[in-house]
C-alpha positions in Angstrom: -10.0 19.4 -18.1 -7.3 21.8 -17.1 -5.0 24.0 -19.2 -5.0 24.8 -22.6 -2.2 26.8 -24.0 -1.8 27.7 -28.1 0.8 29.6 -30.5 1.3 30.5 -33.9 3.9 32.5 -34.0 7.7 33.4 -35.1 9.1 31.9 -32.0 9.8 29.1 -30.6 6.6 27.2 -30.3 7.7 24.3 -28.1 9.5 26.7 -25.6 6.6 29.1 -25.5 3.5 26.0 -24.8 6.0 24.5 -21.9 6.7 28.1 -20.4 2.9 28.3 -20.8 1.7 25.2 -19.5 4.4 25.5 -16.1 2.3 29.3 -15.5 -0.9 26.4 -14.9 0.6 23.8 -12.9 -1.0 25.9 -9.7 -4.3 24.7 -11.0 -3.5 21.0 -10.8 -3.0 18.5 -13.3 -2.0 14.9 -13.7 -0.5 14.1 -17.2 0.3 16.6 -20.2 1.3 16.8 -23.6 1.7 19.1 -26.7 1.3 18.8 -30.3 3.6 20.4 -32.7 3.3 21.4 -36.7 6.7 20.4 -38.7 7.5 19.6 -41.9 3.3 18.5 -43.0 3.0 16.9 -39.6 1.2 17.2 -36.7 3.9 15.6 -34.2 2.3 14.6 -30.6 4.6 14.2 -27.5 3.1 13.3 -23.7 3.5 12.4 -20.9 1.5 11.2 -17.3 3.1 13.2 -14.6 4.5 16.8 -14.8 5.3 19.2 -17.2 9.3 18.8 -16.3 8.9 15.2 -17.7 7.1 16.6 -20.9 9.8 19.0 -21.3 12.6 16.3 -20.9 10.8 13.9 -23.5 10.9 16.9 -25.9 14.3 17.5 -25.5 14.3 20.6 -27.4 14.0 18.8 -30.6 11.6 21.3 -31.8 13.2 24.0 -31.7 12.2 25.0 -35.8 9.2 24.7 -35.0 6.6 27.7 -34.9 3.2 26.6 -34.5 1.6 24.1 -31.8 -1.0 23.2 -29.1 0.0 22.2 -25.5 -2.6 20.7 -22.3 -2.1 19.9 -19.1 -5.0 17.2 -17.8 -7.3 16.6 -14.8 -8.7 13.8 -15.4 -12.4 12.9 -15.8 -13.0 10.5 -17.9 -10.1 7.5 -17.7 -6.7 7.5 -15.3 -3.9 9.7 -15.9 -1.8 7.8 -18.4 0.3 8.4 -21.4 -3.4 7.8 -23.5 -5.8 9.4 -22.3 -2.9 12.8 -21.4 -3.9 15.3 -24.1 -4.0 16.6 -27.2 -5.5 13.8 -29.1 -5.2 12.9 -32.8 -8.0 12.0 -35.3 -7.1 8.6 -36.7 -4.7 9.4 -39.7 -3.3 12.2 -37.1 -4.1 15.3 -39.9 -6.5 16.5 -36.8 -5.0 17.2 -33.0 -6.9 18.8 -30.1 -7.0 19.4 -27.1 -10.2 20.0 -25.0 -11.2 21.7 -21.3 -15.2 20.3 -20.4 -16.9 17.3 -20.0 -19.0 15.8 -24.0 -22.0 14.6 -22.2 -22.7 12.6 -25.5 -19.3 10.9 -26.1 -21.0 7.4 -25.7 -23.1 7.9 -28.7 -20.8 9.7 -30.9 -18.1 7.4 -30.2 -20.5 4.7 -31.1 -21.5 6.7 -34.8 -17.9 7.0 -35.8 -17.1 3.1 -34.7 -19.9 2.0 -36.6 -20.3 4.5 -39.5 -16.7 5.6 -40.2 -15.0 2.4 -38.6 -12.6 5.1 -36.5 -10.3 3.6 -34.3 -10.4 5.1 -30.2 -6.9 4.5 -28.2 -8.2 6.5 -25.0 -10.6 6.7 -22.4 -11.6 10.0 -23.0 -14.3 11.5 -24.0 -12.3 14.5 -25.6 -11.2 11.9 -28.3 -14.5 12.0 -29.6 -13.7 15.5 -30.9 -10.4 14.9 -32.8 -12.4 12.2 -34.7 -15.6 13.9 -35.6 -13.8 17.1 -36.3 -11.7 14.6 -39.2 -15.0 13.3 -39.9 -15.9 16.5 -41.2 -13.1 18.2 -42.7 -13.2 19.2 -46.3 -9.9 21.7 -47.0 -11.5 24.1 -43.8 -10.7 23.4 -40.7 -12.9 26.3 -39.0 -16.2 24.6 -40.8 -15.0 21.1 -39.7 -14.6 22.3 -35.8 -18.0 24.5 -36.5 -19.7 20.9 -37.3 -18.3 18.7 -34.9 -19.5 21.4 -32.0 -23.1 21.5 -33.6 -22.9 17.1 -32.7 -21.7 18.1 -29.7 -23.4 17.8 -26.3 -21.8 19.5 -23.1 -19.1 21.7 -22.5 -15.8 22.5 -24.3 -13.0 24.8 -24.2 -10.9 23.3 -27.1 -8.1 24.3 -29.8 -7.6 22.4 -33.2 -5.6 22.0 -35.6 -4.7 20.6 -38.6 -1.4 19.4 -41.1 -2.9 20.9 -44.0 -4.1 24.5 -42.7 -0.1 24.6 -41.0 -0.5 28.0 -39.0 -3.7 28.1 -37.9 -5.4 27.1 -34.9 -9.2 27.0 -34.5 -11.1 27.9 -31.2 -14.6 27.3 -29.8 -16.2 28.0 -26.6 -18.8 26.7 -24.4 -19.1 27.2 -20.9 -15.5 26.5 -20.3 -12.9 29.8 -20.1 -10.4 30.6 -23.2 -8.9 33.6 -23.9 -6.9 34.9 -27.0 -3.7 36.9 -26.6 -2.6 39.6 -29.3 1.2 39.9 -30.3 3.0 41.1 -33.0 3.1 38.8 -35.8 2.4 36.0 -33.4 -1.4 35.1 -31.5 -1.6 32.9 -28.1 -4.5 30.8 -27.0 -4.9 30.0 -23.2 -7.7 28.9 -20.5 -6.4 31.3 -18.1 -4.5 34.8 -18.1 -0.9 33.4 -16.3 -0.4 31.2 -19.6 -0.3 34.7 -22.1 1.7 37.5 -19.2 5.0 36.5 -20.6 4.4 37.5 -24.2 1.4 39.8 -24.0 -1.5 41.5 -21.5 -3.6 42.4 -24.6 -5.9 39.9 -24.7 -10.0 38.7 -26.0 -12.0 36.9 -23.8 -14.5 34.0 -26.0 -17.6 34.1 -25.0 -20.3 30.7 -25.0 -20.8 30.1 -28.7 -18.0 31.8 -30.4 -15.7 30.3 -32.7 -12.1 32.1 -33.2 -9.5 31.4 -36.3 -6.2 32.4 -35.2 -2.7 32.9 -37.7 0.5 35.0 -36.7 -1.0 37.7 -38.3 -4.8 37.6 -37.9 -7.6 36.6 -35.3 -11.4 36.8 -36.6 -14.3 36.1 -34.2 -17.9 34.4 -35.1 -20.8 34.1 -33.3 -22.7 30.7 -33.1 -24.2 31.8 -36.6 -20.8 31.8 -38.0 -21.0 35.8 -38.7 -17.6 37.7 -37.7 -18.0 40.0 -34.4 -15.6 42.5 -33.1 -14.2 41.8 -29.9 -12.9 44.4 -27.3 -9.8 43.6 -26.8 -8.5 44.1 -22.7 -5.2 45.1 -21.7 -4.3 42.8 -18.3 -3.3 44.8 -15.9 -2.6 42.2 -12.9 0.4 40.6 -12.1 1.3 37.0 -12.0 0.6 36.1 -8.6 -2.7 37.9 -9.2 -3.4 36.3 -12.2 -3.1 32.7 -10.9 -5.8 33.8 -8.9 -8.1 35.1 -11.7 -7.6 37.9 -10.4 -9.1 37.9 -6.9 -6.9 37.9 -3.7 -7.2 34.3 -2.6 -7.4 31.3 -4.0 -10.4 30.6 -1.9 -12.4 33.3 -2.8 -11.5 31.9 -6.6 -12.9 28.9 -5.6 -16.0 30.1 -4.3 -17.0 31.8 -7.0 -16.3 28.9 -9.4 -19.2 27.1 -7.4 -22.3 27.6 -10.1 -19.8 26.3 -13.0 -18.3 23.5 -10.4 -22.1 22.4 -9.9 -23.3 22.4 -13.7 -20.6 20.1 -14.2 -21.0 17.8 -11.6 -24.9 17.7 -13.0 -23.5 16.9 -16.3 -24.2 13.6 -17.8 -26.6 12.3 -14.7 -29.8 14.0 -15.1 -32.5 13.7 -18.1 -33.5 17.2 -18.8 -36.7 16.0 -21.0 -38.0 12.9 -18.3 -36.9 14.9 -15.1 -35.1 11.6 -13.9 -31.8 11.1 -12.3 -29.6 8.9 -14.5 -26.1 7.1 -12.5 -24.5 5.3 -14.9 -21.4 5.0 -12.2 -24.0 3.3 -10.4 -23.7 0.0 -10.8 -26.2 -1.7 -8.9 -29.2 -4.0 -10.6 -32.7 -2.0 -9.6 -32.9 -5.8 -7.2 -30.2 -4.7 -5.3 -31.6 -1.3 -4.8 -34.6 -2.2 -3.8 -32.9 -4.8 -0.9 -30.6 -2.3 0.3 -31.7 -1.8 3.8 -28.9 0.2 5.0 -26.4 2.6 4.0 -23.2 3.7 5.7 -21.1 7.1 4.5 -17.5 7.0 5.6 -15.8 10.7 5.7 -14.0 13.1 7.6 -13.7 16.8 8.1 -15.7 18.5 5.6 -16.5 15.6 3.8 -18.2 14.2 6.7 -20.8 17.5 7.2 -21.4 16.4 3.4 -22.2 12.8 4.8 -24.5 13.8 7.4 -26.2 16.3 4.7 -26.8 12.9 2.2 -28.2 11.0 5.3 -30.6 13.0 5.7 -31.6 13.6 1.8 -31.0 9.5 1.4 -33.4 8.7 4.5 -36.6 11.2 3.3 -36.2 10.6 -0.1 -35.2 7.0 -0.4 -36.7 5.5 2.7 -33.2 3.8 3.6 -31.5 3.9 7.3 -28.2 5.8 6.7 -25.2 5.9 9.6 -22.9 8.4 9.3 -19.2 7.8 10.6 -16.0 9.8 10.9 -13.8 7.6 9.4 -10.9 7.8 11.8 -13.6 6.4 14.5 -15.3 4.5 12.0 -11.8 2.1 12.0 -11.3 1.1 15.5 -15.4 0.5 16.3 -17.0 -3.3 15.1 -20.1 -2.1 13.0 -22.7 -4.6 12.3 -22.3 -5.4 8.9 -25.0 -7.5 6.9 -26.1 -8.2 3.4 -27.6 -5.7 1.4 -25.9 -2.9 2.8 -24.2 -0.1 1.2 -20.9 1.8 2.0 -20.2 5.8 0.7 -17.0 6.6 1.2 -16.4 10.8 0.3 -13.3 12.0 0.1 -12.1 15.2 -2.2 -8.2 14.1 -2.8 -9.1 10.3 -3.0 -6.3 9.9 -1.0 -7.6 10.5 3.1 -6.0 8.0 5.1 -8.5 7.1 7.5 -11.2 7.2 5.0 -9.2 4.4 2.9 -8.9 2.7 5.7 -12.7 3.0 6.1 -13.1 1.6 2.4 -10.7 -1.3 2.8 -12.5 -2.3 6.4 -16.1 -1.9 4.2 -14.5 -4.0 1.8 -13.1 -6.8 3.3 -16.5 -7.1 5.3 -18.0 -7.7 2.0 -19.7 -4.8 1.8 -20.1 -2.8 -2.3 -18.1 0.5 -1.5 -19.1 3.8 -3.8 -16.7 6.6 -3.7 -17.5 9.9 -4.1 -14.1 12.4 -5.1 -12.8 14.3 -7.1 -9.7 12.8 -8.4 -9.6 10.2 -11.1 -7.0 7.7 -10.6 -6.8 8.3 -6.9 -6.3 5.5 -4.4 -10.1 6.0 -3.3 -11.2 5.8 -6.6 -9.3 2.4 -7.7 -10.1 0.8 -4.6 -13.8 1.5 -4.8 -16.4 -0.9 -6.5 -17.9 2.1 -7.9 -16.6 5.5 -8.8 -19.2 9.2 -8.9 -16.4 11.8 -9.0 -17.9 15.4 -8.3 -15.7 17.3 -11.2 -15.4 20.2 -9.4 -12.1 21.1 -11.0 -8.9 21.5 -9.1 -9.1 22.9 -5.5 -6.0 25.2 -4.4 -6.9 26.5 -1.0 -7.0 24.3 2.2 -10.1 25.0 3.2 -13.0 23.3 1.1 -15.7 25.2 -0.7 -16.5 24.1 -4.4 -15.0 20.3 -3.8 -17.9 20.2 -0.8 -20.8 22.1 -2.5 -20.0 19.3 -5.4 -20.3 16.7 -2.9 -23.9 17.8 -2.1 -24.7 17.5 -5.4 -23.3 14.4 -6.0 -25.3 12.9 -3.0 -28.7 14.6 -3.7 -28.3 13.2 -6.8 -27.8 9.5 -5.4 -30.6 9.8 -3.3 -32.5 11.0 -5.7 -32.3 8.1 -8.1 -32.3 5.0 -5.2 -35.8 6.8 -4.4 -36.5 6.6 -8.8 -36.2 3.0 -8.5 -37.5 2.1 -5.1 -40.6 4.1 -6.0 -40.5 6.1 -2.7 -40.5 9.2 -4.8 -43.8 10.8 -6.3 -42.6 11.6 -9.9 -43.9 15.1 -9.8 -41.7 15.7 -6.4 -38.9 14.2 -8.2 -39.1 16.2 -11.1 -39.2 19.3 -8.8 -36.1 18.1 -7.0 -33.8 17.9 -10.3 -35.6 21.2 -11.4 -34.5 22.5 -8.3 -31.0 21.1 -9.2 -30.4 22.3 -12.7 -31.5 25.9 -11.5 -28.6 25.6 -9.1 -26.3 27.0 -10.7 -28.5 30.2 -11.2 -29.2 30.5 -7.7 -25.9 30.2 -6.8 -24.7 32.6 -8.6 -27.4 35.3 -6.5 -25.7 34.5 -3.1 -22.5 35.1 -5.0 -23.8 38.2 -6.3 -22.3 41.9 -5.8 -25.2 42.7 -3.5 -25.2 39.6 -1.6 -21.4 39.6 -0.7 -21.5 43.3 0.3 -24.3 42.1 3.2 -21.8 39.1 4.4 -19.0 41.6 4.5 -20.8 44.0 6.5 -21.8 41.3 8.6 -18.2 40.4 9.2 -17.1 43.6 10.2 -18.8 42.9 13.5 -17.9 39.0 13.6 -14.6 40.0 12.9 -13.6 41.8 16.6 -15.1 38.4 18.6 -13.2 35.0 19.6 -15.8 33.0 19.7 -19.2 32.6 17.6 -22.1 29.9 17.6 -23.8 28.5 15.1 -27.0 26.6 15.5 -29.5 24.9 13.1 -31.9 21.8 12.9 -32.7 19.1 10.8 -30.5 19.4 7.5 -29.9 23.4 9.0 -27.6 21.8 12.0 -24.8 19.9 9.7 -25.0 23.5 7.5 -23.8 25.0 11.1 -21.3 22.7 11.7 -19.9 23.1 8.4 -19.8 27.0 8.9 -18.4 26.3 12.4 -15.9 24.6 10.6 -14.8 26.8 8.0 -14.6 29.9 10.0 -12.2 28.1 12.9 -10.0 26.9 10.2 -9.2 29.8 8.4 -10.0 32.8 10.7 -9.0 31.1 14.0 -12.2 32.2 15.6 -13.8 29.4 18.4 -16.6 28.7 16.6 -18.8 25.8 18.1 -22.0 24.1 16.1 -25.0 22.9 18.2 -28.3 22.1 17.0 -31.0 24.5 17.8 -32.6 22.3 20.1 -30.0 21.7 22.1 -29.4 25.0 23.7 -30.9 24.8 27.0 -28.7 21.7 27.3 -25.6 23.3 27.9 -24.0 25.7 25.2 -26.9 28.6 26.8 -24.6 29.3 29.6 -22.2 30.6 27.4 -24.3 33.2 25.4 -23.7 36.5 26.9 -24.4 40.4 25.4 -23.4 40.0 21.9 -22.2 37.1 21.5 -22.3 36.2 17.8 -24.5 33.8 16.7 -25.5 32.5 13.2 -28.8 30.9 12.9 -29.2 29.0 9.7 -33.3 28.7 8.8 -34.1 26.8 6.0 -36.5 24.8 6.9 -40.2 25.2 6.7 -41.9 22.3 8.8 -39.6 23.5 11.7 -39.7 26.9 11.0 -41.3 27.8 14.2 -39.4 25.7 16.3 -36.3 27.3 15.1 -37.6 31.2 15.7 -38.3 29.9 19.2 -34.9 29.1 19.8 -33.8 32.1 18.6 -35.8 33.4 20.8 -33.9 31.9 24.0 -31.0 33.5 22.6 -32.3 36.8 22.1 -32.9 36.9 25.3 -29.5 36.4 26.5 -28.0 39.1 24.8 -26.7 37.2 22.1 -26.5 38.7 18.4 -28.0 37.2 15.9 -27.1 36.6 12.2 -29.9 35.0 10.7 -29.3 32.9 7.3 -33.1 32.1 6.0 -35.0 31.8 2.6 -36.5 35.0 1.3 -40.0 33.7 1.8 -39.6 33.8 5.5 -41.0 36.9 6.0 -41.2 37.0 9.8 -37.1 35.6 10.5 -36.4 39.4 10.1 -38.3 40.5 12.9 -36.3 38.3 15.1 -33.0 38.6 14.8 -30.2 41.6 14.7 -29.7 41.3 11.0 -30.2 39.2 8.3 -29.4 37.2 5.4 -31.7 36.3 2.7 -31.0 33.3 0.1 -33.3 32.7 -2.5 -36.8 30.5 -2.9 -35.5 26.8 -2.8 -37.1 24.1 -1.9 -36.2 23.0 1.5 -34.4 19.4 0.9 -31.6 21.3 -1.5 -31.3 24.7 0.8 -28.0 23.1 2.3 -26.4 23.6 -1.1 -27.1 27.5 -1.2 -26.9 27.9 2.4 -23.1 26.6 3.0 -22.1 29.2 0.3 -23.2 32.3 2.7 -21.2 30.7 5.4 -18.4 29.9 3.6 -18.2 33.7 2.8 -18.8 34.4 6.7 -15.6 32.7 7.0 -13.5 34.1 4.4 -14.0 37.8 4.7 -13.9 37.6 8.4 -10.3 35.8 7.9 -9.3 38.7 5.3 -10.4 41.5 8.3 -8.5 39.5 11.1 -5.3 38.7 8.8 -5.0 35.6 8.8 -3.6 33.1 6.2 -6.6 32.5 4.0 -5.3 29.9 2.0 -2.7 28.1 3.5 -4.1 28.0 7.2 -1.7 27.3 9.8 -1.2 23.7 11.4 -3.1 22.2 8.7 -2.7 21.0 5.2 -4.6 19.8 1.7 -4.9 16.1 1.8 -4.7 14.3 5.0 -2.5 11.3 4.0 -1.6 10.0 7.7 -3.6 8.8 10.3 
């Protein structure tokens, strides 16, 4: 997954797909490639590494040439190499595509056309699968091939195809990945995001799930999922490139944010059995023997990836039944931990590349220990060195500060505990099944904390946050690494004190520093200590402090307790972590916008922490 970009046109079609894919290179990427019609031919050119080396290996040998495809890859599903880059070519190369999403059922289809059509695979990928089967189908129309290929299709796709015998068309479909369609004069462009398509044009369609779109110089025709024309309003773009990069917001992180419900889905994708309600983890690999011997488990993180760590210990230990220890990895290195047989170590690490939390890994290793990494980035060092590989597929992360990469990481560790407590039985199968309910609804859920509504309550909150130096925030049980994330988050990027503690630990020291209106932010989530949390509110109540309460809906009485409030919605109280870390992560931003600070690129501290 990354960027897609598309032309059929009378210009020069190589020029305008590598002017195209360099507007996407913000987003990330680790390989690319482009596809170009000449003379009957469909004519495939990539490259690992950066659009500038794409660009040199074409050389401007195309230059004729008027109609093509172009990709830049993140990769999900095999390293970044020369392979696996996109678009990818059915086997006699009359079919090219390229493809944005994740095809939950590549496996099997891959298998079908091996077996049935004796097709030949040269990549990793799971995109592949779709050049192929889209071939496999063609009679003379390309848009009823791609139209029965998708209906095989399990997952989610952004893709472009085309084809040596239908020479200026390209073929669109759309499902729950972004592509938008820009209108010209005797020419059409096809991109997953706005900065691709400013250059030529700011009239543009936007695809909707289900929609199929057939696109010539001179035409673009729109069907619905039943293959019946629509109209489509077409949008004039009025932002500007910076803004556009952006999607249109102001910050990158607030981008991000918002990309969380999509960022989760996909990070469900593939690993849970909607009709049995049971986690499946391929990446996995242990024997259900091992499982059941495991008798401990240690997670090896740092920064944010660490709050994730101490959020999975806690879902691992009540679910799975299995002691968990929890280590920051740049203390993790210089202490002697008891190793033994039968333990487990989780390294997490967004960029795959974190020194101390390789060095974690390779201290794990050489113990003899199984590592499994959780991150983001196929073909990282994390990911190579690991025994065991569960990347989160949150998509490329811009700003600093970590929103979507960490909610991901949630996911993928509710999801681990979810299946060791499948196979060591520690589970009832009807509180299971509620569990990954709970997960695929998500998304949804997510997407009502990130709501119009619910932001205007956070920023109207912040406007009082925003005038104080220092803030608290306090939680127990899987509330209290919630607060420290928060804590975290609104240091980093507003340059407000902000200090963590857990709830019960106030009348141990951090109480002598709550004065008349202090902020504090009280996250309560949790029902079995519901009352023990209140009452520690209470002891800050009477201090003067202000309190921000972040609580579940159905807590009816948190209201009546604090200064003002923050309702998420009905969730059951294991996966509340996952909705409540988005309202703090807004705390953070939009108090950081009202102080001015530098939202994106905070100062003193950078993306990927590659030295100790």
């Amino acid at each position: 997954m990354c960027g897609i970009v598309g032309y059929t046109g009378k210009r020069e079609a190589g020029r305008v797909l590598i002017e195209g894919l360099k507007k996407l290179e913000y987003r990330g990427y680790d390989s690319a490639g482009v596809a170009l019609q000449e003379n009957g031919q469909l004519i495939v050119t990539k490259a690992a590494g950066s659009v500038a080396d794409l660009e040199k290996a074409l050389n401007d040998q195309f230059k004729e040439v008027r109609v093509g495809v172009g990709h830049t890859r993140w990769a999900t599903h095999g390293p970044p190499t020369d392979l696996n880059a996109h678009p990818h070519s059915s086997v006699s190369g009359k079919i090219v595509v390229v493809h944005n999403g994740i095809i939950e059922n590549h496996r099997s289809l891959r298998r079908r056309l091996t077996e049935e059509a004796g097709y030949r695979f040269n990549s990793e990928t799971d995109s592949e699968v779709l050049a192929h089967l889209i071939e496999y189908y063609y009679q003379d129309d390309l848009l009823e091939a791609v139209q029965r290929a998708v209906a095989d299709v399990e997952g989610s796709y952004a893709l472009v195809a085309a084809c040596s015998e239908e020479p200026d068309l390209l073929v669109c479909a759309r499902q729950d990945s972004p592509l938008i369609i820009g209108l010209g004069d005797g020419e059409n462009f096809v991109a997953s995001d706005i900065p691709a398509l400013l250059a030529h044009t700011r009239k543009t369609c936007i695809m909707e799930d289900g929609e199929f779109a057939s696109i010539t110089p001179d035409k673009v025709i729109f069907y619905d999922a039943d293959s019946l024309p629509v109209e489509k309003e077409v949008l004039q773009i009025t932002w500007n490139q910076e803004a556009a990069e952006k999607g249109g917001y102001d910050h990158f992180m607030l981008k991000e944010i918002m990309e969380q419900p999509a960022a989760v889905r996909e990070t469900l994708r593939q690993r849970v059995d909607v009709s049995s309600g049971l986690v499946e983890l391929q990446e996995l690999d242990l024997t259900p023997e091992q499982i059941l011997n495991l008798d401990k488990i240690y997670i090896i993180a740092c920064g944010t990836a660490y709050h994730a760590g101490l959020v999975g210990k806690l879902a691992i230990e009540k679910l799975a039944g299995i002691p968990v220890e929890v280590d920051v990895a740049s203390e993790f290195r210089y202490r002697t931990p008891v190793f033994a047989e039968n333990q487990l170590a989780v390294v997490i690490s967004q960029s795959g590349e974190t020194a101390d939390t390789l060095a974690g890994l390779r201290m794990a290793r050489a113990r003899g220990l199984k590592v499994l990494a959780i991150t983001n980035v196929v073909g990282s060092s994390v990911s190579r060195e690991a025994d065991q590989v569960l990347y989160t597929w949150a998509g490329p992360e811009i700003a600093v500060a970590s929103t979507k990469a960490y909610v991901t990481q949630l996911v993928a560790l509710y999801l681990v505990a979810i299946y060791l407590a499948q196979i060591r039985g520690t589970l009832e199968a009807a509180k299971a099944a509620e569990l990954v309910k709970g997960l695929l609804g998500m998304p949804d859920q997510l997407k009502q904390v990130l709501s119009e509504e619910s932001v205007a309550a956070i920023q109207a909150y912040c406007d009082y946050l925003v005038k104080w130096d220092h803030a608290f925030f306090i939680g127990r049980n899987l509330d209290y690494p919630v607060a420290m994330e928060g804590a975290l988050k609104l240091k980093e990027i507003s340059y407000i004190h902000a200090e963590a503690c857990a709830a019960g630990e106030l009348k141990h020291g951090p109480l002598a520093l709550i004065e008349k209106g202090v902020p504090v932010i009280a996250l309560v989530t949790q029902e079995a200590i519901l009352d023990k949390t209140l009452s520690n509110i209470q002891v800050v109540n009477a201090r003067g402090g202000a309190v921000f309460a972040i609580t579940r809906e159905d807590f009816k009485d948190v209201s009546r307790q604090v200064d003002s409030v923050f309702n998420l919605p009905r969730v059951n109280d294991v996966l509340a972590p996952i909705l409540s870390v988005v309202s703090t992560q807004l705390i953070a931003y939009y108090t950081a916008v009202g102080r001015g600070s530098s939202v994106d690129k905070p100062r003193n501290l950078a993306k990927s922490v590659t030295v100790e």
